[in-house]
C-alpha positions as CSV (number, residue, x, y, z in Angstrom):
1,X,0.0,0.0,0.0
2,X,1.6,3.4,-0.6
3,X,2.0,5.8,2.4
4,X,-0.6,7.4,2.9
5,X,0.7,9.7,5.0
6,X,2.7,11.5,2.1
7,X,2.5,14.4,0.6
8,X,0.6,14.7,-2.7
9,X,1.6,17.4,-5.2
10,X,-2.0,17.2,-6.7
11,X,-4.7,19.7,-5.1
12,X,-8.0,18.1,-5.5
13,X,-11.0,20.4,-4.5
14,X,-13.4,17.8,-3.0
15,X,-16.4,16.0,-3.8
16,X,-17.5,15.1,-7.4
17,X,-21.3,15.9,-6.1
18,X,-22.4,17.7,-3.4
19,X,-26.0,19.2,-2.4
20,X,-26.9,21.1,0.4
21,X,-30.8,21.2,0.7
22,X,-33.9,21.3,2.9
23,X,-35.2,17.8,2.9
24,X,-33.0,16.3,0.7
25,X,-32.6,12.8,2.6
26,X,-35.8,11.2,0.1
27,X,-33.4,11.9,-3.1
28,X,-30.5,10.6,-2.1
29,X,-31.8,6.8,-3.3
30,X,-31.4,8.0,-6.4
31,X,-28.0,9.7,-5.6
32,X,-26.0,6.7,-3.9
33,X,-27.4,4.7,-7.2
34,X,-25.2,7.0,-9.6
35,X,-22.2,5.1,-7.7
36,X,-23.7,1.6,-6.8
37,X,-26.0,-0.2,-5.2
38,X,-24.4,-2.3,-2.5
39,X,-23.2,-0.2,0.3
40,X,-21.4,-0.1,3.3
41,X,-22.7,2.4,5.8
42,X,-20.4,3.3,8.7
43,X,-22.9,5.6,11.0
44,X,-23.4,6.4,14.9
45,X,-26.4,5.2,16.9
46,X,-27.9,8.8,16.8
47,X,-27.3,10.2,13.3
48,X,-28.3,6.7,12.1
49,X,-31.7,7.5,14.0
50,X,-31.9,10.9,12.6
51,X,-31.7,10.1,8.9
52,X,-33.0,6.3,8.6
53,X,-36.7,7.8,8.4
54,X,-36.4,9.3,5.0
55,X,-33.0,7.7,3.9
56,X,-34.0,4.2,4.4
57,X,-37.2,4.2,2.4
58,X,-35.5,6.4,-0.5
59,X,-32.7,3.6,-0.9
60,X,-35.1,1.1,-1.4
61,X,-37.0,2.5,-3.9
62,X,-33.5,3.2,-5.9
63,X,-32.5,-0.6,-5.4
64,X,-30.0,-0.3,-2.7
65,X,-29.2,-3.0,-0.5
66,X,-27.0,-2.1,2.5
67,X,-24.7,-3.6,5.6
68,X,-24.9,-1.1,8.2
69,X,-22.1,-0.7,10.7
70,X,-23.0,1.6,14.1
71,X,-19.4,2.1,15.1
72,X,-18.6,3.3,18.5
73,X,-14.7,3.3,18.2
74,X,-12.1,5.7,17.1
75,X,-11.0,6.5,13.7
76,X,-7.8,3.8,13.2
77,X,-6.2,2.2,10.9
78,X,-7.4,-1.4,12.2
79,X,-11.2,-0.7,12.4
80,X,-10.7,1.3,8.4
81,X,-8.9,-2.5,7.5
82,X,-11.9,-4.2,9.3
83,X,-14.5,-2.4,7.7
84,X,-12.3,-2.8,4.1
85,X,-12.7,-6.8,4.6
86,X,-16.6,-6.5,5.5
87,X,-17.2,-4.5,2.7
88,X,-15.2,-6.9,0.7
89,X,-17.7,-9.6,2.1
90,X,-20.4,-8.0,1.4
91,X,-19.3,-7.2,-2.5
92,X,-20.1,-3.7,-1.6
93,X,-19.5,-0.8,-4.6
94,X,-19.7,2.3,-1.9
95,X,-18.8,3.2,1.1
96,X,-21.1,5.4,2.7
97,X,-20.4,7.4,5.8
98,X,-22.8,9.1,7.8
99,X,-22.5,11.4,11.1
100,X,-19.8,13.6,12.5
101,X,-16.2,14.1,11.8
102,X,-15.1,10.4,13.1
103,X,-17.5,8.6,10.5
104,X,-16.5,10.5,7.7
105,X,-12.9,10.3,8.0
106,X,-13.4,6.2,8.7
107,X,-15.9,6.1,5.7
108,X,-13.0,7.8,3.7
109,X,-9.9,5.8,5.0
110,X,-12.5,2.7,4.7
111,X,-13.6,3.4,0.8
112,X,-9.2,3.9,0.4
113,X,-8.7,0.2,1.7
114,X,-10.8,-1.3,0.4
115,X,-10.8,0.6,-3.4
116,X,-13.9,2.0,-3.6
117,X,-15.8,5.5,-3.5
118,X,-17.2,7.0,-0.8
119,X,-20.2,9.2,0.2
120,X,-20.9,11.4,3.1
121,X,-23.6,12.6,4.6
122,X,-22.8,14.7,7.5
123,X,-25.2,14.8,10.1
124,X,-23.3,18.5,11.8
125,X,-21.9,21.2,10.8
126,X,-18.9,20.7,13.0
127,X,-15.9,20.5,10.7
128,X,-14.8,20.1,7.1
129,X,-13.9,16.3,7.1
130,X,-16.9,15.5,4.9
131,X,-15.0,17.4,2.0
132,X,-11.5,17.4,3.2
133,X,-9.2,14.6,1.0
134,X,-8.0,13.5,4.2
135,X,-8.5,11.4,7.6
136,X,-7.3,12.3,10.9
137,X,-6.3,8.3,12.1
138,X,-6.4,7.7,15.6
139,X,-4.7,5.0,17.8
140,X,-7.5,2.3,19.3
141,X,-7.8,3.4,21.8
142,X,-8.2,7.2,20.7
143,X,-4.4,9.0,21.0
144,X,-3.9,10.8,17.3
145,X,-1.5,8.7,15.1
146,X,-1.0,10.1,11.8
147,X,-3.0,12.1,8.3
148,X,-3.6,10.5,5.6
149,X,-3.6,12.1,2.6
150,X,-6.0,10.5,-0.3
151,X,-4.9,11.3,-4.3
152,X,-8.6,11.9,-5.1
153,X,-12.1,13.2,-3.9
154,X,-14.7,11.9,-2.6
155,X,-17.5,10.9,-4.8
156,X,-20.3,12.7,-3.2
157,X,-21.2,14.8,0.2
158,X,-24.7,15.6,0.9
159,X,-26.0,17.7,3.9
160,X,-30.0,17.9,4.7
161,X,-29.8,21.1,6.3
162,X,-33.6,19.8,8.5
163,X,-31.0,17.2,9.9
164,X,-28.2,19.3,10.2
165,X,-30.9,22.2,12.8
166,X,-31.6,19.7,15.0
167,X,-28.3,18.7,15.9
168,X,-26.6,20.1,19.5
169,X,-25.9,24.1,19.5
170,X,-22.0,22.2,20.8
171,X,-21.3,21.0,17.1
172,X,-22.2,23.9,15.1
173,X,-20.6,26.6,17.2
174,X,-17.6,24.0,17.2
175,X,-17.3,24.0,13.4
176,X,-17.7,27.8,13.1
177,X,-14.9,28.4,15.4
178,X,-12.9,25.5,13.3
179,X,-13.6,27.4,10.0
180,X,-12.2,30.9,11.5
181,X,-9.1,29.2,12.8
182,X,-7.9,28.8,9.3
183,X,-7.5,32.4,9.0
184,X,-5.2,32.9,12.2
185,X,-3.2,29.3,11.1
186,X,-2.3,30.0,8.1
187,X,-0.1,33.5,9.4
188,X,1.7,31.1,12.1
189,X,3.9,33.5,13.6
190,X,3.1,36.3,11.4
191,X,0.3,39.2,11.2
192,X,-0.3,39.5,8.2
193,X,0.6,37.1,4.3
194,X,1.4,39.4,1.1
195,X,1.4,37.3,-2.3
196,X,4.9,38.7,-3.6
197,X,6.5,36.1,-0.6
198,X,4.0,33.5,-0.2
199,X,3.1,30.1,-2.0
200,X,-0.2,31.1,-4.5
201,X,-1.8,27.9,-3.2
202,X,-1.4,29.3,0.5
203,X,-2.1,32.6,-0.4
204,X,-5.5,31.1,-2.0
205,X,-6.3,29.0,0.9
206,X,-5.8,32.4,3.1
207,X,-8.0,34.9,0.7
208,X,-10.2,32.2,1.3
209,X,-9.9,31.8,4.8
210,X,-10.5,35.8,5.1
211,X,-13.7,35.3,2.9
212,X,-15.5,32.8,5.5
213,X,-14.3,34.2,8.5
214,X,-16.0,37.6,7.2
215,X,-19.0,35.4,6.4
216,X,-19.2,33.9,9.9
217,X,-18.7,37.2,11.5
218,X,-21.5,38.4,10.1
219,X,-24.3,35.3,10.1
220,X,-22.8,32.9,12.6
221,X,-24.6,34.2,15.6
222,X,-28.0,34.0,13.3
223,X,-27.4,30.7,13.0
224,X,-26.5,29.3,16.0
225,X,-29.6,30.9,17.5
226,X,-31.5,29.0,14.3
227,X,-30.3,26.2,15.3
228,X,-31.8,26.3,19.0
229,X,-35.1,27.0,17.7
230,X,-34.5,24.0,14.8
231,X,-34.8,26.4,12.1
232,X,-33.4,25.8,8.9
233,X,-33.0,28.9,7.9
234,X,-30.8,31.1,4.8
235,X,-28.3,31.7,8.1
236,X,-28.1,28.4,8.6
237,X,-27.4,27.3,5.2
238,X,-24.9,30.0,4.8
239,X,-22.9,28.9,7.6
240,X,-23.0,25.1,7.0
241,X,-21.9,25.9,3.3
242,X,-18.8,27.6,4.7
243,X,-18.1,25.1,7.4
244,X,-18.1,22.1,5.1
245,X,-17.4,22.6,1.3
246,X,-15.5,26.4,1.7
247,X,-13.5,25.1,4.5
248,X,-13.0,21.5,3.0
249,X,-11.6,23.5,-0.2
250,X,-9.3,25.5,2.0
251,X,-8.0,22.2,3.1
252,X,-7.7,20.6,-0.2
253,X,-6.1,23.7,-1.6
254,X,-3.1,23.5,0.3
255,X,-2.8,19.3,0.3
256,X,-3.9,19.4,4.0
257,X,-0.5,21.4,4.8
258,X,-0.5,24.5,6.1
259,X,-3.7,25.6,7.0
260,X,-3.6,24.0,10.0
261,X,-0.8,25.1,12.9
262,X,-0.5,25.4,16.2
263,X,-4.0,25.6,17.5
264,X,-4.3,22.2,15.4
265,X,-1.0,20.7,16.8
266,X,-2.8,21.8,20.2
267,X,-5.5,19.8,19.0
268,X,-3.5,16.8,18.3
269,X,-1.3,16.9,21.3
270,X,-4.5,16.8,23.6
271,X,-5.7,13.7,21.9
272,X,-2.5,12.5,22.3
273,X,-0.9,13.3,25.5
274,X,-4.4,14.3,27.4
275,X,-6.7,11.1,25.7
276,X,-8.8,10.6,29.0
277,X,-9.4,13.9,29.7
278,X,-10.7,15.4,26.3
279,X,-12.3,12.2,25.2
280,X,-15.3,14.1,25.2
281,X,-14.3,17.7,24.1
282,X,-15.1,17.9,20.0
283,X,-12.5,18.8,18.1
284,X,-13.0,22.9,17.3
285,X,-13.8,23.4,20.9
286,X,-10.1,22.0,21.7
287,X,-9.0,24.3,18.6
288,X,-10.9,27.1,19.7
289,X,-8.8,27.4,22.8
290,X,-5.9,27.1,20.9
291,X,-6.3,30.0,19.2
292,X,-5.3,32.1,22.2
293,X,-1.7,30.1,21.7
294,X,-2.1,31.1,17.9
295,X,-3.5,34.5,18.1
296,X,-0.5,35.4,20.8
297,X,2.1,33.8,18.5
298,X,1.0,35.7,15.3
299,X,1.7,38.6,17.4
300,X,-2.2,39.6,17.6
301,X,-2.7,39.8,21.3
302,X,-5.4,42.8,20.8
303,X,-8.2,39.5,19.2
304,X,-7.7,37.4,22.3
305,X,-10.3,39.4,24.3
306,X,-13.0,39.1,21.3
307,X,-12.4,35.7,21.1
308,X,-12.5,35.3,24.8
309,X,-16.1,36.7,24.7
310,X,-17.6,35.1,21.6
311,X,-16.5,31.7,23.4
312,X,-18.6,32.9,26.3
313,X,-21.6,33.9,24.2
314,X,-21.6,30.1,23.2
315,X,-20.5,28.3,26.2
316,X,-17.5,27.0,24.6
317,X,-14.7,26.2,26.9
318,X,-12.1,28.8,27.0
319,X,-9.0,27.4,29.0
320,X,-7.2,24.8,29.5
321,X,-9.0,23.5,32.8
322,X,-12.4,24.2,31.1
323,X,-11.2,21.4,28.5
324,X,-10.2,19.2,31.9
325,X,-6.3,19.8,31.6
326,X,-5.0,21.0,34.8
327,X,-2.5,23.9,33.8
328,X,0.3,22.8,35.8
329,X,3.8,23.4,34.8
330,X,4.4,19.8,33.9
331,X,1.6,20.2,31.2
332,X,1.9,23.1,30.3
333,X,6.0,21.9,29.6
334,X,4.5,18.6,28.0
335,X,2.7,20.9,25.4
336,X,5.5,22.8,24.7
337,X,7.7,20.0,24.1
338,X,5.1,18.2,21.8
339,X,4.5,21.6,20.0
340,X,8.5,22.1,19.0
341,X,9.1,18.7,18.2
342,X,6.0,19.3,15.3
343,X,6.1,19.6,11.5
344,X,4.5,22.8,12.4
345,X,7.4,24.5,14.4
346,X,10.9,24.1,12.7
347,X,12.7,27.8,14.3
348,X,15.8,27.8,16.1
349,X,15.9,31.3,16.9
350,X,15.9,31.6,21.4
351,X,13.3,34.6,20.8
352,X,10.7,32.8,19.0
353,X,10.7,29.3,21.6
354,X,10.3,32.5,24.3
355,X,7.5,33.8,22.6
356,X,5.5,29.8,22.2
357,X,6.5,29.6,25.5
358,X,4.6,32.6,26.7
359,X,2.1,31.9,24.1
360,X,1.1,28.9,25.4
361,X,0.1,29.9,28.4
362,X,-2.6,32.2,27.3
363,X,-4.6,29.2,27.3
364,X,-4.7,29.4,31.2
C-alpha cells in the first residue's frame, strides 16, 4: 500500500457531487445509485436515527441493498482494514459514511482500503472532514496517530440542512470556530501574508480563509440561534456551506498542509498526551482554545479578548481547565515539548521558543 501519509503534489477540490438542501434525505436513493447499489454504511447510533426515516425508504425505492455498521470506536487504521474486509464480504461498490467528523474520516480511510468510492452525509456542521481529501487516524484506543492524505475526492457529500438544525448548538458553534481558525493558522507567527513572498496555493487557501471568516462574522450568531429554535434557515445554510465545502476547499487547496498550525498541533497533542481527559471535548472546541496560543504567537494579542467573549456567548470552553487539563507546569511543559518537536514548528531562533513559551500559556 503506498504511504498514505505522504505528501501529494496534486490539489483536489473535494467531492464530485455535493448538495446542500432542505429535505433532501428522500433523493439521495437515487444519488447513492449513480455510484452503486451495494453499500457499506459506517454511521453512529444517533445520526443513524436521525436520517433512517427518509434515507432508508428512498434507498429502497432506488434498489439499494446495504450492511450497516453503528461504530462506536475511534477513527484507526485497524477498524478502516476491518471495515475494508466487511465491505469486501459484502461485494459492496460504496462506502457510505454518515455522522460527525469520526465517521466521515473512517468512511473515507474505509472506501481507500478497500478501493472503492465513498459518500458522506454529515449529520453536523462541526468540521470540514466530509470534503476534506483526508483522515485524521487515531490510535485504538483514541491518541492521534497520523493524516492521511487521499490522491482523489470523494464521490459525493450531501447535507440535509432539516437534519443538520436539530443537531446540538455544541457542534455547530464547534465547526464555526474551526472554519475561523484557518484564517489565524495560516499566518503562524506572522500578522499579516502578502502574495509577492507566499506560495499562491497558501495565499489562495488564506483569501479564502479571510472570505469565510467575514462570512461567519456576520451570520454565525444568526445561526447558532437558528439552530436552538430547529430552524433551517438562509443563516443556517450560509454557515454550513462555509463550514463544510469552503473550508473543505481551504484544506484541499493547500494538500492538507499548512492551513492547520498550532491551535491544530494543540489539537493533536490533547488527543495524544491528554486522551482521557478530552475524550469528550469535540474537536474545534479543543481548537478554539488554541487559538489564544495562535492568536498570541501571530503577534495579535489585541483578538484574544473578542475571542474570549464570543466563546462565552456560546458556552464553549475557553482554558485549559475548562477542556479538563490542569495547567500545571508539567503540562503546560509537556505541550510545549510536543509543539517544538512538530512539523509545524521548525525555528531555532531563542526569541521565537520565548514567545511559544509565553504563548502557550494564554490558554490558562
Amino acid at each position: 500500500m503506498a504511504d498514505l501519509s505522504a505528501r501529494d503534489s496534486a490539489i483536489k477540490f473535494g467531492a464530485g457531487r455535493y448538495r446542500q438542501e432542505r429535505n433532501l434525505l428522500p433523493e439521495l436513493g437515487e444519488e447513492i445509485a449513480r455510484f452503486g447499489k451495494r453499500v457499506l454504511i459506517i454511521a453512529g447510533t444517533r445520526s443513524w436515527a436521525a436520517v433512517e426515516p427518509k434515507l432508508a425508504p428512498s434507498m429502497k425505492e432506488a434498489g439499494i441493498d446495504w450492511d450497516l455498521v453503528i461504530w462506536k470506536g475511534a477513527c484507526s487504521a485497524q477498524a478502516a482494514g476491518e471495515l475494508a474486509e466487511r465491505a469486501h464480504e459484502f461485494n459492496a461498490d460504496e462506502v457510505i459514511g454518515i455522522g460527525g467528523g469520526k465517521n466521515m474520516d473512517l468512511a473515507k480511510a474505509t472506501g481507500e482500503l478497500a478501493g472503492m468510492g465513498v459518500i458522506n452525509i454529515p449529520t453536523s456542521i462541526s468540521q470540514c472532514a466530509p470534503f476534506a481529501c483526508t483522515s485524521v487516524m487515531y490510535t485504538p484506543e483514541g491518541a492521534k496517530d497520523v493524516t492521511w492524505r487521499y490522491a482523489h475526492e470523494i464521490d459525493a457529500c450531501y447535507l440535509d440542512l432539516d437534519i443538520v438544525a436539530k443537531c446540538p448548538v455544541r457542534y455547530a458553534a464547534a465547526g464555526i470556530l474551526d472554519a475561523m481558525a484557518k484564517k489565524i493558522e495560516i499566518l503562524n507567527g506572522r500578522p499579516s501574508l502578502d502574495v509577492t513572498d507566499t506560495d499562491i496555493d497558501l495565499f489562495t487557501a488564506y483569501k479564502f480563509a479571510e472570505y469565510t471568516s467575514d462570512v461567519l462574522d456576520r451570520r454565525a450568531q444568526e445561526a447558532i440561534e437558528a439552530i436552538r429554535a430547529g430552524e433551517a434557515n438562509k443563516a443556517l445554510s450560509d454557515v454550513a456551506f462555509i463550514n463544510v465545502p469552503v473550508t473543505g476547499i481551504i484544506s484541499n487547496t493547500t494538500r492538507g498542509y499548512n492551513q492547520t498550525q498550532l491551535a491544530h498541533v494543540f489539537y493533536d497533542c490533547t488527543r495524544t498526551l491528554f486522551t482521557r481527559e478530552v475524550a469528550d471535548v469535540v474537536h474545534g472546541e479543543i481548537v478554539a482554545v488554541g487559538l489564544f496560543l495562535q492568536l498570541h504567537f501571530n503577534g495579535l494579542e489585541h483578538q484574544e479578548d473578542e475571542l474570549r467573549k464570543l466563546l462565552a456567548d456560546w458556552e464553549m470552553p475557553r482554558n485549559l481547565s475548562d477542556l479538563g487539563i490542569e495547567p500545571t507546569e508539567e503540562n503546560l511543559d509537556a505541550i510545549e515539548e510536543y509543539i517544538v518537536n512538530s512539523r509545524h514548528y521548525n525555528s531555532t531562533d531563542p526569541a521565537d521558543r520565548a514567545r511559544l513559551h509565553e504563548s502557550i500559556r494564554q490558554m490558562i
